[in-house]
N, C-alpha and C positions, 0 to 999 in steps of 0.2 A: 492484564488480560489482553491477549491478543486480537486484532480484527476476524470476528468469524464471516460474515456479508457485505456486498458492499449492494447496494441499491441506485441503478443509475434511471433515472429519470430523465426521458423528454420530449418535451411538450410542444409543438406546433399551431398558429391561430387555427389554420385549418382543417388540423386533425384530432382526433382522440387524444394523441398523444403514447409516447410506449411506456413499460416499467419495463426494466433488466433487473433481475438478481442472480448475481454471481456470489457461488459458495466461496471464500476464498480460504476456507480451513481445507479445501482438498489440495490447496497451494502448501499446506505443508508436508504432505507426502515423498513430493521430490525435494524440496527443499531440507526434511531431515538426510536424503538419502544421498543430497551431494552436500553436505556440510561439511564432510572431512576435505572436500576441496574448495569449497565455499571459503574457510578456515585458512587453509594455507594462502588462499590468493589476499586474501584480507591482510594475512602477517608479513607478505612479501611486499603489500600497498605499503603497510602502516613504518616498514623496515626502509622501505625508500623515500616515501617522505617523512621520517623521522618522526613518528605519531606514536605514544605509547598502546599497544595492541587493547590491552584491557581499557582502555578510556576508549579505544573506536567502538570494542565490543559494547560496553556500557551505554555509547552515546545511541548506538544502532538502535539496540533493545529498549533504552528511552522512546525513540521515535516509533517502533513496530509497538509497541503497548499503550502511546498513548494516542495512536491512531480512532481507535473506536468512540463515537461521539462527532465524528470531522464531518461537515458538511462542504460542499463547493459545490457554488451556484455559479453558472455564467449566463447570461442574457447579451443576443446579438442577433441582431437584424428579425428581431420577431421570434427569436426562438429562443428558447429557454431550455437550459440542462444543468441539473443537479444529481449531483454523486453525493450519496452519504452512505459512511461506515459504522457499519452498525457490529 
């Protein structure tokens, strides 16, 4: 399953604090639509450094599906921001 929101939270002592939510399935819109060069620039990567294409693709699509569930939190000088991908 792909990340469809990411939810960025943060919080200040002195303030309310904000939410963001960002849809990030309308990030795959352009993303199908430049994948035939998305695709070549990856095969040219993986061709120069001697990567087999099908294991970068594999490793990629590991990483983009098992995003959803991610949390990061950072806390610094009083302020607090946490990103989670829902």
């Amino acid at each position: 399953m792909t990340p469809n929101f990411a939810i960025v939270h943060i919080q200040h002592p002195r303030s309310r604090g904000y939410r963001l939510w960002i849809p990030l399935f309308l990030l795959w819109i352009p993303a199908i639509l430049l994948s035939p060069v998305i695709f070549l620039v990856l095969f040219g990567l993986c061709l120069a450094g001697h990567v087999s294409p099908w294991n970068a693709i594999k490793t990629l699509w590991a990483i983009l599906s098992n995003m959803p569930g991610t949390d990061v939190s950072v806390l610094a000088k009083h302020k607090h921001v946490l990103v989670r991908i829902l």
